[in-house]
C-alpha positions as CSV (number, residue, x, y, z in Angstrom):
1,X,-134.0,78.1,-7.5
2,X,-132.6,80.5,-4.7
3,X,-130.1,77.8,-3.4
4,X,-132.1,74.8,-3.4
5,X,-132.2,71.6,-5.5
6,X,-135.1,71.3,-8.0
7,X,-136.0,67.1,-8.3
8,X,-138.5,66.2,-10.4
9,X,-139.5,61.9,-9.4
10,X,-141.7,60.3,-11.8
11,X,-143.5,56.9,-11.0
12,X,-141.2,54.4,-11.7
13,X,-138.3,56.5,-12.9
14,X,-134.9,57.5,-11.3
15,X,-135.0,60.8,-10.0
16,X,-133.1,64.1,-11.5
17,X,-133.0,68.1,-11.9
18,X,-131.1,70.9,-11.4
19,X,-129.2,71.1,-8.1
20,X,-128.0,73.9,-6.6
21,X,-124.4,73.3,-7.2
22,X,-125.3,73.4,-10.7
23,X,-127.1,76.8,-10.6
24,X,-124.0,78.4,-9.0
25,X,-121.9,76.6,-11.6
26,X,-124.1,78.5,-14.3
27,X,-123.6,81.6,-12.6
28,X,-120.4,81.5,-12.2
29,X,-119.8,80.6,-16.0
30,X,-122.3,83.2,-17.0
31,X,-119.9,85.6,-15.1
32,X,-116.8,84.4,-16.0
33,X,-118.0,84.5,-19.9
34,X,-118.7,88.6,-18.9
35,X,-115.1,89.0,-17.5
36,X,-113.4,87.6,-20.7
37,X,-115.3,88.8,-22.8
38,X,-114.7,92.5,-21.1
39,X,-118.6,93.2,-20.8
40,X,-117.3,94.3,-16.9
41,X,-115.6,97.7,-17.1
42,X,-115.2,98.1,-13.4
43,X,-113.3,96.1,-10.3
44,X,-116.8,94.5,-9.4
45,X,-115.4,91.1,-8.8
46,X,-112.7,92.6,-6.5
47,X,-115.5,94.6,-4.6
48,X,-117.7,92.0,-4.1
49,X,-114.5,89.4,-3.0
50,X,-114.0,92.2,-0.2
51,X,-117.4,93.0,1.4
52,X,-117.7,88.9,1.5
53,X,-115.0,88.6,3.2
54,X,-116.4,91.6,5.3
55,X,-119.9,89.5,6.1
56,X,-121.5,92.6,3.5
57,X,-123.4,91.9,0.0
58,X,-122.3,94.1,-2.4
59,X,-125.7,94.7,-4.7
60,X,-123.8,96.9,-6.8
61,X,-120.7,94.4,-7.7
62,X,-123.4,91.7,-8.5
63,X,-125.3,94.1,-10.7
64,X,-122.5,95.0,-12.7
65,X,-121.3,90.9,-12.7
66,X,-124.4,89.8,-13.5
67,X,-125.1,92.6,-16.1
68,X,-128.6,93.9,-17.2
69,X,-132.0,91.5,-17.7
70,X,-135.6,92.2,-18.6
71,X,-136.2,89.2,-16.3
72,X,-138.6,89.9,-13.2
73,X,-135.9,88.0,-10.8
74,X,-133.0,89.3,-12.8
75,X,-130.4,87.4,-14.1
76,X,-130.7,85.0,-11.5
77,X,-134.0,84.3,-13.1
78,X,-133.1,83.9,-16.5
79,X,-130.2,81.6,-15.6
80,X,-132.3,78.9,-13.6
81,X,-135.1,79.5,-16.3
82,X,-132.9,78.3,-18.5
83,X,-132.0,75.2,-16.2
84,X,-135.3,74.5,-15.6
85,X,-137.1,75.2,-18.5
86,X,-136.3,71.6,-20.1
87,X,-138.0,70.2,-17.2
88,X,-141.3,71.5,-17.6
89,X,-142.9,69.1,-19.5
90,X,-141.4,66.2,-17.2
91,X,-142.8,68.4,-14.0
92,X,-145.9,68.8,-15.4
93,X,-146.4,64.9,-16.2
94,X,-144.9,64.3,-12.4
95,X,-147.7,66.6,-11.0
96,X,-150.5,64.9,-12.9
97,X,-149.3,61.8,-11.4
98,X,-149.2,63.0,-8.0
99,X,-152.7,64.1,-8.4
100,X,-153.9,61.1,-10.0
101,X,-153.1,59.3,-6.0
C-alpha cells in the first residue's frame, strides 16, 4: 500500500478499497495489540516518538513494534495483504473489464 489508497471501480458500481488511513489504522492496532499484550520488551515506542520528533526513522523501534514476519515486505506486507486480499477477486473482474474497452 506504502501510503496510498487502493480503489478498485467496477462498471457500473460505486467505488471502494482500502485507503491509507485505514492501513495506518491497522498498523497502529496491530501494534497497540503487541504493547498490551507485552510481546514489546523494550522502550521502542518511546524511541521511535523521539527520533520523529528529531526528523530520524528509528528502524530498530519499528522492528521491535512491528515484531518478526516471514513476509518479503515485512509486517507492513502482511498487514495490507490482509486488507487487500478480499479484494482480489473484485480487482481481477475490474481489470478484465478494463481490458475488454
Amino acid at each position: 500500500m506504502r501510503g496510498s489508497d487502493v480503489i478498485i471501480q467496477r462498471r457500473m458500481r460505486q467505488p471502494h478499497g482500502v485507503t491509507a488511513d485505514q492501513f495506518a489504522l491497522a498498523v497502529d492496532e496491530y501494534v497497540n495489540n503487541r504493547l498490551a499484550d507485552c510481546k514489546v520488551q523494550t522502550s521502542a515506542l518511546g524511541w521511535l516518538i523521539i527520533t520523529a520528533e528529531r526528523g530520524l526513522a528509528d528502524k530498530t523501534a519499528t522492528a521491535e513494534l512491528l515484531g518478526p514476519s516471514d513476509h518479503p515486505l515485512g509486517k507492513l506486507g502482511e498487514i495490507a495483504e490482509a486488507l487487500l486480499e478480499p479484494l482480489a477477486d473484485e480487482a481481477l473482474i475490474a481489470q478484465a473489464e478494463d481490458s475488454e474497452l
